[in-house]
Steps between C-alpha positions, in 0.01 A plus 500: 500500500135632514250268342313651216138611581350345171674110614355596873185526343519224302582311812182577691303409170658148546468503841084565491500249288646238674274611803324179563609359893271487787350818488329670784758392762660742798714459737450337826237658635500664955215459695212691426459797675841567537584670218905494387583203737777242348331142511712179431537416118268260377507263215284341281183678598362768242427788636269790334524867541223768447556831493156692656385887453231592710273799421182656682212661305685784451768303324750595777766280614437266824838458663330354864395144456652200666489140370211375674315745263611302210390206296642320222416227287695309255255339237193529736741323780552683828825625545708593805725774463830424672648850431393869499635792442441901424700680220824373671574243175771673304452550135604461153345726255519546151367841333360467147477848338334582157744726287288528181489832332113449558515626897800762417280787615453267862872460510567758785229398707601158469862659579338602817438149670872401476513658843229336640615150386781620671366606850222311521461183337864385566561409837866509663541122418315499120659523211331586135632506133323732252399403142403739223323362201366578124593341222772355662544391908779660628637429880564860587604426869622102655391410869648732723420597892640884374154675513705780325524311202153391465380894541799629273383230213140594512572879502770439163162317308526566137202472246627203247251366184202497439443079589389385866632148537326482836467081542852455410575732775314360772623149362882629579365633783382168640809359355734718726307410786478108422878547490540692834262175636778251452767722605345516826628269805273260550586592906453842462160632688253682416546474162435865273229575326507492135315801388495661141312860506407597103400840414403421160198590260304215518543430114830272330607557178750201337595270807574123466341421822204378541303657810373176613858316513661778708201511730572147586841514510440807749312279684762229515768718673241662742517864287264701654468792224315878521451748247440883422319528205612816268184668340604504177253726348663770690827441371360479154293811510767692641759390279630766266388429171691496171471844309448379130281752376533622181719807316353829595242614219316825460208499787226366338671277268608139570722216302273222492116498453301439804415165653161366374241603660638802707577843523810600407686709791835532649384307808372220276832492275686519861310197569531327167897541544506351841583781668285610870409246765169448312698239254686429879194344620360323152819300545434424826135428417641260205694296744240491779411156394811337545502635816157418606633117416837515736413812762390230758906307504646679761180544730452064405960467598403741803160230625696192373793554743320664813647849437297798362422751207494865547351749221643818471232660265302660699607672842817224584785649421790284445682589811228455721418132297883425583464602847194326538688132432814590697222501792328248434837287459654580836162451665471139336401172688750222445270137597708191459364145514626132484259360237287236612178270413599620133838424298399447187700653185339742299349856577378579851265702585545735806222678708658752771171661730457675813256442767342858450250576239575876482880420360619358152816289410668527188738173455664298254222276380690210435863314430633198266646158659732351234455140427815289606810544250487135330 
C-alpha cells in the first residue's frame, strides 16, 4: 500500500528535526588527484567536504584546475585535501516552486524550465523531487531518477492561493534531504550532493519557519541551496485586473461624487474602482516595504550555503538562470579533508582559495560539529 504524501511529509519534518549527528562527514576519502578512486574505509576520523565553483572575471565557469591550485582552511587551520573531484558526485535535488496566484502570468515561462531541469541539471545518476508551494506545501513529485517526471511535473504547474509559505518550504526541503542523509550507506562513495534550486519571489507570506533555523539546519546536512528570483512586479503589473467598475450611466454622468480633490473622469472612476494596472502597481507599491524587509532571504540561503542567486528582472530569463546552475553544478569542485589541528564542536568556519588572483571561489562558508550525545 502506497504511503500517503501528507505522513511522508510529516516524516521528513521529524526527520530535520532530529538532524543533530556529526555533521559535515563523507565517506572515505581516495588520494588526491585521483579523482573517483575507492580508498579503504576509515573510522573514527571526521572528514569535511566542500563543494567549490570557480568563476573568472567574466563570471564564467573554470572547469581546469588541479588540487595543487587549492587551499583550504578549517578555522584558520591548514587543511589537506585528501579527495578531489569534478562534477562526477551524483546528486540529490529538491525543486521548490512558488504556485501563488501572484506569478500566474510567469506560469508558462516557469513551465518552460521543466525541460531544462530535465536535460541539464540532472545528470544520468541524480535524482530530484519537485515541490510546489502557496498557502500550503504540496510534494508534487517524490525522488525519482525518471527525468520525465521531473519535466512532466513542472510543465502540469498550476497557479494555487494567493499565500507564499516559502520558509516552510525550504524547511521540508532540507527535511527531505536530512532524511535521504541517513538513508545513505555509510560505505557508499562519493556521496550526492544535496542541492535544493528555489525559483521563488524573494518575499514569504504565513510560514512557521524561521529563516535563521532552516539556514542552520541547511547547514547541518551540507544543503548547498540556489535560487531564481521571480520579479514580482512583473507578474503584478501584468496581472489582469478585476473589472468592478460601475453600472453604465449616461456619458457625462457618474454614481458617486468625485474623490476629493480631483477631477472627475472615467479614467479616474476606472481607477477609483480598481480597475487598470495603475491600481496594479499602487498595490504593489503598498507592499514594497515588506518586501524591502525579506527580498535579501534567498540571495542570504543562496551565500549561507555556498550556492548562488540569480535575478531574472532584467535581461535573465528563467531558462537561461536554470541553465546557468545546471552548469555550474556539473562543473563543481568536490575538496574533501580529514579535519585536523581543529575539532572543536560548534560552527566552523571554511575558507576555500585558489592560488590565482584573477579567479573567485564561491563555497560553503562554514558547517556545525554537534557536541557529544550525553
Amino acid at each position: 500500500m502506497k504511503e500517503p504524501r501528507n505522513r511522508r511529509i510529516l516524516a521528513w519534518i521529524a526527520a530535520l528535526a532530529a538532524a543533530m549527528p556529526t555533521w559535515g562527514q563523507a565517506p572515505s576519502a581516495s588520494k588526491a588527484g585521483q579523482p573517483g578512486t575507492p580508498a579503504q574505509i576509515r573510522t573514527s576520523v571526521l572528514l569535511v567536504n566542500a563543494y567549490a565553483t570557480v568563476v573568472n572575471a567574466k563570471n564564467e565557469v573554470v572547469p581546469n584546475l588541479e588540487v595543487k591550485d587549492f587551499q583550504v582552511t578549517d578555522n584558520g587551520v591548514p587543511q589537506k585535501v585528501t579527495y578531489f573531484d569534478l562534477g562526477r558526485t551524483p546528486l540529490s535535488l529538491v525543486i521548490l516552486m512558488e504556485t501563488s496566484s501572484r506569478i500566474e502570468p510567469l506560469l508558462p515561462e516557469m513551465r518552460k524550465t521543466g525541460i531544462i531541469f530535465a536535460e541539464k541539471v540532472m545528470g544520468p545518476d541524480d535524482e530530484a523531487a519537485v515541490v510546489g508551494f502557496n498557502d500550503s506545501v504540496d510534494l508534487l513529485s517524490d525522488f525519482t531518477i525518471n527525468h520525465n517526471v521531473i519535466r512532466d511535473t513542472i510543465d502540469e504547474l498550476k497557479a494555487g492561493t494567493e499565500g507564499s509559505k516559502l520558509f516552510d518550504a525550504m524547511a521540508l526541503g532540507v527535511g527531505m534531504m536530512s532524511s535521504r542523509l541517513q538513508k545513505q550507506p555509510v560505505a557508499s562513495f562519493p556521496e550526492r550532493r544535496l542541492v535544493i534550486v528555489i525559483m521563488s519571489e524573494a518575499i514569504d507570506f504565513g510560514s512557521e519557519t524561521q529563516l535563521g533555523t532552516l539556514l542552520r539546519r541547511a547547514q547541518f546536512s551540507n544543503v548547498t541551496i540556489y535560487s531564481v528570483g521571480l520579479p514580482t512586479t512583473l507578474a503584478e503589473l501584468e496581472a489582469r485586473a478585476k473589472d468592478v467598475r460601475p453600472r453604465i450611466l449616461p456619458e457625462g454622468t457618474f454614481s458617486l461624487p468625485p474623490m476629493p480633490g480631483t477631477v472627475q473622469t472615467p479614467s479616474t472612476e476606472d481607477i477609483r474602482n480598481g480597475y487598470g494596472n495603475l491600481m496594479n502597481f499602487n498595490m504593489w507599491v503598498a507592499r514594497n516595504v515588506k518586501n524591502q524587509i525579506t527580498n535579501h532571504a534567498l540571495k542570504l540561503a543562496a551565500s549561507e550555503s555556498g550556492g548562488q542567486h540569480i535575478d531574472t528582472i532584467k535581461d535573465e530569463s528563467m531558462e537561461r538562470a536554470v541553465d546557468e546552475i545546471g552548469e555550474e553544478l556539473h562543473l563543481q569542485y568536490s575538496l574533501t579533508y580529514e579535519l585536523k589541528g581543529t575539532n572543536e564542536t560548534g560552527y566552523h568556519k571554511i575558507r576555500v582559495r585558489v592560488n590565482r588572483r584573477d579567479l573567485k571561489v564561491r563555497a560553503r562558508p562554514g558547517y556545525y560539529i554537534a557536541p557529544p550525545e550525553g
